[in-house]
C-alpha positions in Angstrom: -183.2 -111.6 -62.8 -185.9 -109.1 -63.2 -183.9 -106.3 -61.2 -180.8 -107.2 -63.0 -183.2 -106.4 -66.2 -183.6 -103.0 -65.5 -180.3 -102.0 -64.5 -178.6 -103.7 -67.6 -180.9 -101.5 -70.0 -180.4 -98.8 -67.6 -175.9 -98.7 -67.6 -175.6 -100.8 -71.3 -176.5 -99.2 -74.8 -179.1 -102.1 -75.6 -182.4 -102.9 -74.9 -183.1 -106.6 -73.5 -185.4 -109.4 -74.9 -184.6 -112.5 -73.0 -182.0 -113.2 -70.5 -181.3 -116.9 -69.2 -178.8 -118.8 -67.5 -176.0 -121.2 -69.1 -173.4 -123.2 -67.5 -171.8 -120.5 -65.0 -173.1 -117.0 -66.4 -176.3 -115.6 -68.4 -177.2 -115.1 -71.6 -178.5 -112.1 -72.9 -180.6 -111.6 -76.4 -180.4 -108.1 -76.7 -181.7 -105.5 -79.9 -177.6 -106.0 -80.4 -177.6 -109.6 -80.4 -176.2 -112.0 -78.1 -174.7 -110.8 -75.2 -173.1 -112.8 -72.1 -173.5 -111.7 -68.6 -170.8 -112.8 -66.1 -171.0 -112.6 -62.1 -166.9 -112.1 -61.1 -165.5 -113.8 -58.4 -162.3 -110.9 -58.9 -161.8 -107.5 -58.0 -162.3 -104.9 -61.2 -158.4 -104.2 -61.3 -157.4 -108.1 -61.9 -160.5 -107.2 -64.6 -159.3 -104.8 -66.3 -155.7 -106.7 -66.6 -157.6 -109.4 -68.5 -159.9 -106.6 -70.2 -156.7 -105.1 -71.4 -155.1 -108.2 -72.7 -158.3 -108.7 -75.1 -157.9 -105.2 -76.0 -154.5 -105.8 -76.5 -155.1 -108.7 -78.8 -157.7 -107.1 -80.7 -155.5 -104.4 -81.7 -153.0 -107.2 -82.7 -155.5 -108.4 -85.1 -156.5 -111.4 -82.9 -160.0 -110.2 -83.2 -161.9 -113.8 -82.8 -162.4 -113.1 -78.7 -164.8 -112.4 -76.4 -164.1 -109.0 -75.7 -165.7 -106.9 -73.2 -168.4 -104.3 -73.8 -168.3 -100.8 -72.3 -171.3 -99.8 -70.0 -171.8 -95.8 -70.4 -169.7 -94.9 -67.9 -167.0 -96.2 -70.0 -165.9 -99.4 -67.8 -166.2 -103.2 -68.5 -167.2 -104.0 -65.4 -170.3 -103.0 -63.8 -171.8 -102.8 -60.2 -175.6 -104.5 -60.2 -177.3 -105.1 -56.8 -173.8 -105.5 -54.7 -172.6 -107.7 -57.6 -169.4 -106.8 -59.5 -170.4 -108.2 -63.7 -168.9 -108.1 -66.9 -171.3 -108.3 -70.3 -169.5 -109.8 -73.6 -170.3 -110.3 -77.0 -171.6 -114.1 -77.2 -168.8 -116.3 -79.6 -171.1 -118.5 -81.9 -170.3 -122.1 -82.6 -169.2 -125.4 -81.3 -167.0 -126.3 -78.5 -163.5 -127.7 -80.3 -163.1 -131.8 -80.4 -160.0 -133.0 -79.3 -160.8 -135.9 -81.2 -161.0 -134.1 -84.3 -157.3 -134.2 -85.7 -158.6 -130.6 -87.8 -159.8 -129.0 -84.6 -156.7 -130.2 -83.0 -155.0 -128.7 -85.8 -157.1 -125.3 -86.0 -156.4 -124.9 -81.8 -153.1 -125.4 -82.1 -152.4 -122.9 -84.3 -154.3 -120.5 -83.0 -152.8 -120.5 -79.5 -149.8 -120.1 -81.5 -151.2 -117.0 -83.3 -152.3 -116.0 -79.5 -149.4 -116.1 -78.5 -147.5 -114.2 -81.2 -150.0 -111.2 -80.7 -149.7 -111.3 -77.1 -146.5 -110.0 -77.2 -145.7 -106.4 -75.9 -148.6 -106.3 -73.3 -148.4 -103.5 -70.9 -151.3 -103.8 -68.7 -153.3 -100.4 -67.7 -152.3 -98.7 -65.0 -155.0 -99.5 -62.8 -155.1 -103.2 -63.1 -153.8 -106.0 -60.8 -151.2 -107.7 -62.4 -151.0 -111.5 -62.5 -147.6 -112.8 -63.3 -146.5 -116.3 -63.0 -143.1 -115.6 -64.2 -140.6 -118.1 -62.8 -142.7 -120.1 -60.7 -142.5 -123.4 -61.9 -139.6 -124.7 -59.8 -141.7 -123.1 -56.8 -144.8 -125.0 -57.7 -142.9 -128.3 -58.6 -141.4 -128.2 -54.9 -144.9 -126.8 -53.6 -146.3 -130.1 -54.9 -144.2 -132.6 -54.3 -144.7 -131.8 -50.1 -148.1 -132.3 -50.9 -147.5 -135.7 -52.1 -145.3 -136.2 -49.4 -147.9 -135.5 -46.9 -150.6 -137.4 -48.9 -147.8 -140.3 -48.0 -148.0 -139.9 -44.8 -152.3 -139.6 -44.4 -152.6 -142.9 -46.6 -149.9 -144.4 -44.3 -152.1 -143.3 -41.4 -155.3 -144.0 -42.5 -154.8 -147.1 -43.9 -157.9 -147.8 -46.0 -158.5 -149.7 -49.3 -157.2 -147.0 -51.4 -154.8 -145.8 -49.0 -153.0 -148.9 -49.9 -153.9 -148.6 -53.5 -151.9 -145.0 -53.3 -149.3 -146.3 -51.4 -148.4 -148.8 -54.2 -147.6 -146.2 -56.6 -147.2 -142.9 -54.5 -142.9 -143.3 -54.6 -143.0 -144.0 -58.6 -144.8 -140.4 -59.1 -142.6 -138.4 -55.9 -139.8 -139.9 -58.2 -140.7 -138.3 -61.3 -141.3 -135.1 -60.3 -138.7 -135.2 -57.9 -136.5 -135.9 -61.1 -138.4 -133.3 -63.0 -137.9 -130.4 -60.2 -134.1 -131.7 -60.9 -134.1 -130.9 -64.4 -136.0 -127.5 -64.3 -133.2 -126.2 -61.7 -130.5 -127.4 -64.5 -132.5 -126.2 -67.7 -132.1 -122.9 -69.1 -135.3 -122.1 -67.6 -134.7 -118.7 -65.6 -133.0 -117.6 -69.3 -136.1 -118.4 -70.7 -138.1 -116.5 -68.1 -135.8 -113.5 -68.7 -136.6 -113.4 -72.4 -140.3 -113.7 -72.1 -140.7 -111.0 -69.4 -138.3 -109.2 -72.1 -141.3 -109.7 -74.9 -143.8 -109.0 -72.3 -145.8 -112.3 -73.3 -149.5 -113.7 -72.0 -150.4 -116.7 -71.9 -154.7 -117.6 -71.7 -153.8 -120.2 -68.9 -156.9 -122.4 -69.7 -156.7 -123.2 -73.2 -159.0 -126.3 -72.8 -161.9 -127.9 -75.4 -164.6 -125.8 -74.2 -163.2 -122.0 -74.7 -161.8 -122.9 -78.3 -165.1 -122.3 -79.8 -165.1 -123.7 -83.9 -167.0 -122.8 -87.0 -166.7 -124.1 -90.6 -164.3 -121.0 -90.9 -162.9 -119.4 -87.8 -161.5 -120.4 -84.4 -162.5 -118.2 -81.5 -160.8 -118.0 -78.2 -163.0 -117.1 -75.0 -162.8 -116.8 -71.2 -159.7 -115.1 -70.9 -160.4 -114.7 -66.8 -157.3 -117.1 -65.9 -154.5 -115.3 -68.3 -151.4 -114.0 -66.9 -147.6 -113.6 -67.8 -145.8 -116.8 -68.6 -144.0 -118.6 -70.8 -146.0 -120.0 -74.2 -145.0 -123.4 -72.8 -147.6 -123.4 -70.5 -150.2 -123.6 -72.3 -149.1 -125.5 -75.0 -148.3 -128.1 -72.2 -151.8 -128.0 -71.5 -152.9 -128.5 -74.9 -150.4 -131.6 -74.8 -151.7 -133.2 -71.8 -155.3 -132.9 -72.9 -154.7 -134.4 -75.9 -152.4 -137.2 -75.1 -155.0 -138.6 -72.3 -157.6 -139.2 -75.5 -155.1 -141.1 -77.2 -153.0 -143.2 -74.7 -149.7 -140.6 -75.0 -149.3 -141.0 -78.7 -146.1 -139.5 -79.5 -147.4 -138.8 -83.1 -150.5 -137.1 -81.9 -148.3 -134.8 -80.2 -146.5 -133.9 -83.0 -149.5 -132.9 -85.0 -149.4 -130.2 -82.5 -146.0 -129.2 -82.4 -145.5 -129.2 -85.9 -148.9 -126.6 -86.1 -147.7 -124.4 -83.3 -144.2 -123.8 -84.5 -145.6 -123.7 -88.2 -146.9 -119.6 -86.8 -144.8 -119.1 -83.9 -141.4 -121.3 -83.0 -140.4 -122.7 -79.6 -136.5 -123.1 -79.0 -134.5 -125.5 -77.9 -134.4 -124.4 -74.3 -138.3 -123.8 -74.4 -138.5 -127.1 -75.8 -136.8 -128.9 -72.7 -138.8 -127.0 -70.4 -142.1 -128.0 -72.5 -140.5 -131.7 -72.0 -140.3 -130.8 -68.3 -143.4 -129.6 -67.8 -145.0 -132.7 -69.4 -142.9 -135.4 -67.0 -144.2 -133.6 -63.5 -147.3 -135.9 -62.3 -149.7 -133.2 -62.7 -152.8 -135.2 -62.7 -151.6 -137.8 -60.1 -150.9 -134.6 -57.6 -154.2 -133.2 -58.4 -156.2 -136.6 -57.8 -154.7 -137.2 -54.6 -154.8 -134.1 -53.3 -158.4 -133.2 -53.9 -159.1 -137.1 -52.3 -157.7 -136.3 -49.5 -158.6 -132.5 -49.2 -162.6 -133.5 -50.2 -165.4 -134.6 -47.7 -164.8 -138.1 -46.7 -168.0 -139.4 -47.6 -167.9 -138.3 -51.1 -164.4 -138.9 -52.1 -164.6 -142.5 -52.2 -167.5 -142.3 -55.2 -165.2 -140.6 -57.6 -162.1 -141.5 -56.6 -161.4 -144.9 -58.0 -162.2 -144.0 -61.8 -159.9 -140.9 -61.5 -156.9 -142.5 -60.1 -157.9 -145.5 -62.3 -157.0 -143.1 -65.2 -153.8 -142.3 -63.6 -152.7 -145.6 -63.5 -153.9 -146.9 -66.3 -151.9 -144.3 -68.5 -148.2 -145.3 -66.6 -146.9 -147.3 -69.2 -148.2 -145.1 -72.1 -146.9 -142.0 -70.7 -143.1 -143.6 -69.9 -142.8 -144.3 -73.4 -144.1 -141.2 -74.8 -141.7 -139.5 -72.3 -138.6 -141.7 -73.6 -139.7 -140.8 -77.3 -140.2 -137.0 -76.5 -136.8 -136.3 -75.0 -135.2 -138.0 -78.0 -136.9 -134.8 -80.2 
C-alpha cells in the first residue's frame, strides 16, 4: 500500500498515519480522522449517481451517511495505480442487531426517514443512471425459468439432493408462479408511475451490517447498490431479514411496519405489493440456483444447511403469509 500512500497525500487534503485493510476496503487514520478507502468494481458515472444521491440526502438533512470526500481536483473518485477509488468519512459504531427489538426499531425508522428525503433526486448529468422501475414482474418471470430449469438438472442428475429438491421444487414454482399472478393484477405499474413521479431511491441493501448504531444516532452506509424503486423494496428486505431470526412472526413484522409508517406511510396498493414481494421464494431461488451454478465439488458442503433453512421455515412462512394478507 506504500504507493497508494503517496498518491493519497498527494490528490487528498490530509496527511496519512496508518492505513490498513478491513473486510473489502482500507482504512485510513488520517491528521482528519478516519477515513475509508474503497477499490470500485463501477465505472465513475454509476459513481457519481450514488455520490449524488448522498449529496442529495445530505442536503435533505439525512446527514448520518457516509458521504464521499472530494480529492483536489474536485471529484469523488480517484485514479491510483490503474485503480478507479473512492475515500469516505469512516461511520463510528456498531453494526445494528436484528435481534435487538430497539435497533429493529431505530432501522426501521430510519429507512423510512431515507426514504422521505430521497425524494426529488435528479441525478448529475454525468452519471449512469440505475433504475429498477417496473421490473419486478420481469424478474419474478426471470426467476421462476430458472427454477424451472433447476427442475429439469435435479431431474437429470439425479443425486441425493437432487431428490431432496425435487420433493419441494413444485410447492415454491407454485408460489411464485401465484405471486407473478398477483403482481400483473395489483396496482403495481400505478405504483411505479407515482414513484418515478416523486423521483424516489431506494439503498437497495439495507442489511445489519450498513445500519451502523450508537447510543444516539443511526447511520446509513454503503450506498454502492442504490437505484430508483419503489420504498417497498427495501422494506421487504428489512422484512425478510428479520422474519428468518424469528420463525416469520407476524408480530415482529409489525414492529416494523408500525415504525416505518410512523415517519413515512405506505398505501394500500404499496402495501399489496410489499405482501407480494414477501410471498415470491426469494431465498429458495437463490439457494438453488447458486447450487447448481457453483463448482460441483464445493456445493455439496454448504448446501444442505442452506436449503435446510428453506425448508425448515415452510410452515412458518404459510402462516405469516395467511396472517399478512388479512392486514
Amino acid at each position: 500500500m506504500q504507493d497508494i500512500d503517496k498518491e493519497l497525500s498527494r490528490i487528498y487534503d490530509f496527511n496519512i498515519d496508518k492505513i490498513y485493510p478491513l473486510k473489502n476496503h482500507y482504512i485510513i487514520e488520517t491528521s482528519e480522522g478516519k477515513k475509508v478507502l474503497k477499490n470500485i468494481n463501477c465505472s465513475p458515472e454509476r459513481i457519481m449517481f450514488v455520490h449524488g444521491a448522498k449529496e442529495h440526502l445530505y442536503n435533505n438533512d439525512f446527514k448520518n451517511i457516509d458521504r464521499y470526500l472530494y480529492n483536489k481536483s474536485g471529484s469523488p473518485v480517484s485514479l491510483i495505480n490503474g485503480g478507479l477509488y473512492t475515500v469516505s468519512e469512516a461511520v463510528e459504531g456498531r453494526e445494528c442487531d436484528f435481534n435487538n427489538r430497539d435497533d429493529v426499531i431505530r432501522a426501521s425508522k430510519t429507512l423510512a426517514m431515507l426514504h422521505k428525503a430521497s425524494k426529488g433526486y435528479i441525478p448529475p448529468q454525468n452519471s449512469i443512471v440505475r433504475d429498477d422501475l417496473g421490473k419486478l414482474p420481469e424478474y419474478f418471470n426471470k426467476r421462476l425459468e430458472e427454477i424451472k430449469r433447476t427442475k429439469k438438472m435435479a431431474q437429470r442428475e439425479k443425486g441425493k439432493f437432487d431428490y431432496l429438491i425435487l420433493e419441494y421444487i413444485d410447492y415454491f414454482y407454485e408460489l411464485g408462479e401465484d405471486a407473478l399472478e398477483r403482481i400483473h393484477n395489483s396496482m403495481y405499474f400505478d405504483v411505479v408511475k407515482k414513484t418515478r413521479e416523486d423521483r424516489l431511491f431506494c439503498h437497495h441493501d439495507y442489511t445489519h451490517c450498513n445500519i451502523i448504531c450508537t447510543d444516539s444516532e443511526t447511520s446509513v452506509i454503503n450506498f454502492e447498490y442504490c437505484s430508483f424503486e419503489l420504498k417497498v423494496y427495501d422494506v421487504a428486505n428489512l422484512l425478510r431479514r428479520k422474519m428468518r431470526k424469528c420463525n416469520w412472526d407476524i408480530d415482529e413484522a409489525m414492529v416494523i411496519i408500525d415504525a416505518y409508517t410512523s415517519i413515512e406511510p405506505i398505501s394500500k396498493d404499496e402495501f399489496e405489493i410489499l405482501k407480494i414481494m414477501l410471498q415470491f421464494p426469494q431465498k429458495f431461488w437463490r439457494v438453488v440456483n447458486r447450487y447448481y451454478n457453483s463448482r460441483r465439488i464445493r456445493r455439496e458442503k454448504s448446501f444442505v444447511a442452506r436449503f435446510n433453512e428453506v425448508i425448515e421455515e415452510i410452515e412458518y412462512h404459510k402462516k405469516f403469509l395467511n396472517e399478512f394478507n388479512k392486514i
